[in-house]
N, C-alpha and C positions, 0 to 999 in steps of 0.2 A: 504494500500500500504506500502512496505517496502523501508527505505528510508535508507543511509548512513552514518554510524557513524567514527566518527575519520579517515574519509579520506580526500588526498590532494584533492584539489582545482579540478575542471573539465578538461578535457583534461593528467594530471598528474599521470598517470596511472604507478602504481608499480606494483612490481613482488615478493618483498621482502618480506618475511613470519610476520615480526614483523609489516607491513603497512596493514596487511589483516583485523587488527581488531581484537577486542575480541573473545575469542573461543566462539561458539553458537551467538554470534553478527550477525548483518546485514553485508550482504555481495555484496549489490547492490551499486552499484557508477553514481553519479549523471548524468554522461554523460552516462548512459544502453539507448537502445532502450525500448521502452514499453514492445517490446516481451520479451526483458529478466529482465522485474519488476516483471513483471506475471511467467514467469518460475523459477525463485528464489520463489515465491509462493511456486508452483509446488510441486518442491524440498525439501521443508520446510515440506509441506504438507505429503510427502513421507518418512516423518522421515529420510532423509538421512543423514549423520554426516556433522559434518559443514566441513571438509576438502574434500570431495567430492563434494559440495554442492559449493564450493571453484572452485576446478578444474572442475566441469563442464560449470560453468561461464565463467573462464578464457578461455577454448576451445571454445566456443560461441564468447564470444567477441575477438580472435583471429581470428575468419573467418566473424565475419564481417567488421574488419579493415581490413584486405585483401580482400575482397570484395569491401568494401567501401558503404555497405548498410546495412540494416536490417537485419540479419540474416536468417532473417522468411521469408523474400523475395528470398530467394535464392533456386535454381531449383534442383532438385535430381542430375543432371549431373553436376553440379557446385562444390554440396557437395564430390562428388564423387572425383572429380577431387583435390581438397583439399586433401584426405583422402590418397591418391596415389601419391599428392607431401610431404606429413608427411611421408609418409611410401619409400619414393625412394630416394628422396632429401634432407631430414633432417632427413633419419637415425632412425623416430624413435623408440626405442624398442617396443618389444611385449607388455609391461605392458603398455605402456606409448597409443599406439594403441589402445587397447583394451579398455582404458582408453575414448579416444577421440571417441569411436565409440557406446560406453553406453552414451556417454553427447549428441553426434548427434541422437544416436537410440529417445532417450527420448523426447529430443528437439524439433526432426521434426516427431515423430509419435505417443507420447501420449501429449505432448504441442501443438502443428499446428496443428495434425489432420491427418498428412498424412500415406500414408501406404507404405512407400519405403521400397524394400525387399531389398535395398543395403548394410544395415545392417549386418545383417541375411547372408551375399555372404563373409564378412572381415572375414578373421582367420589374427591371428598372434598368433602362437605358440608360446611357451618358445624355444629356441634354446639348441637342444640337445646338452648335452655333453659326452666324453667317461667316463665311469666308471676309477676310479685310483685301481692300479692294483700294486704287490707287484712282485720286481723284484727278480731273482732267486738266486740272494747275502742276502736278505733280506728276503725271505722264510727258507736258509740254516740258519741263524740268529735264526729266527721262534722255527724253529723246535729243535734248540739246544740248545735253552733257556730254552725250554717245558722240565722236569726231570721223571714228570710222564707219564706213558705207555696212561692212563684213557685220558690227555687231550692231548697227542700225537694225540691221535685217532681221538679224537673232534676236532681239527685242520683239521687232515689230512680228515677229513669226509669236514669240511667247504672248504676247499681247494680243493676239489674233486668238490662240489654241482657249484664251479665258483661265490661263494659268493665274492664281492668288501669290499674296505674298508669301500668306504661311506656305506656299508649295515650293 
């Protein structure tokens, strides 16, 4: 069993990076339910980096203090319902989503056992943005900086093709 090293006291739960412990250290805190002694196992077991291994504990043990139970106890429509107030009510981004939805995938279908397709239903995309795009003061610039004909052309070829700047 994997037990806690240089953390506070039971109940005293941090969030602060330098209270996490040593990098590759244990990551389990005295007050975990059993299910998440065993899925830090899991985890361990899966070669995952200790800062993942990190946040998917913290996502666990977030919905079972909002629960107020076990985490392993809790029903697919419960998880659910978590997952849709993270994503409507706190906002949270696509990374951070996608994030909480691989520590739940894990959690409750290769740790419990179960087979929820609820998983497998989340997207969260990166949020497109528009291309940055060169105003027609700063093309006339461009092109009158250029002296030679040869990269006149290659400009004027890339500015044809609708190439961007981030390209």
């Amino acid at each position: 069993m994997v037990r806690a090293q240089g953390h506070k006291p039971a109940g005293a739960m941090s969030t602060h990076k330098s209270t996490k412990g040593k990098r590759g250290g244990h990551i389990v805190l005295p007050t975990d339910h059993p299910s998440l002694v065993r899925f830090a196992d899991l985890l361990q077991l899966r070669s995952l980096a200790y800062s993942t291994r990190a946040e998917y504990l913290r996502y666990l043990r977030r919905l079972g203090v909002q629960a107020g139970v076990d985490p392993a106890t809790l029903t697919e429509e419960q998880v659910r319902a978590h997952l849709l107030k993270l994503k409507t009510e706190h906002a949270y981004s696509p990374s951070s989503m996608r994030t909480a939805v691989a520590a739940f995938s894990a959690f409750y279908n290769l740790h419990v056992g179960n087979d929820w397709k609820l998983f497998g239903l989340v997207r969260s995309p990166d949020r497109q943005t528009l291309p940055m795009v060169l105003t027609r003061a700063q093309l006339v610039l461009l092109f009158a900086a250029v002296r030679e004909e040869r990269f006149r052309t290659l400009f004027g070829i890339i500015y044809a093709c609708g190439l961007r700047v981030s390209e």
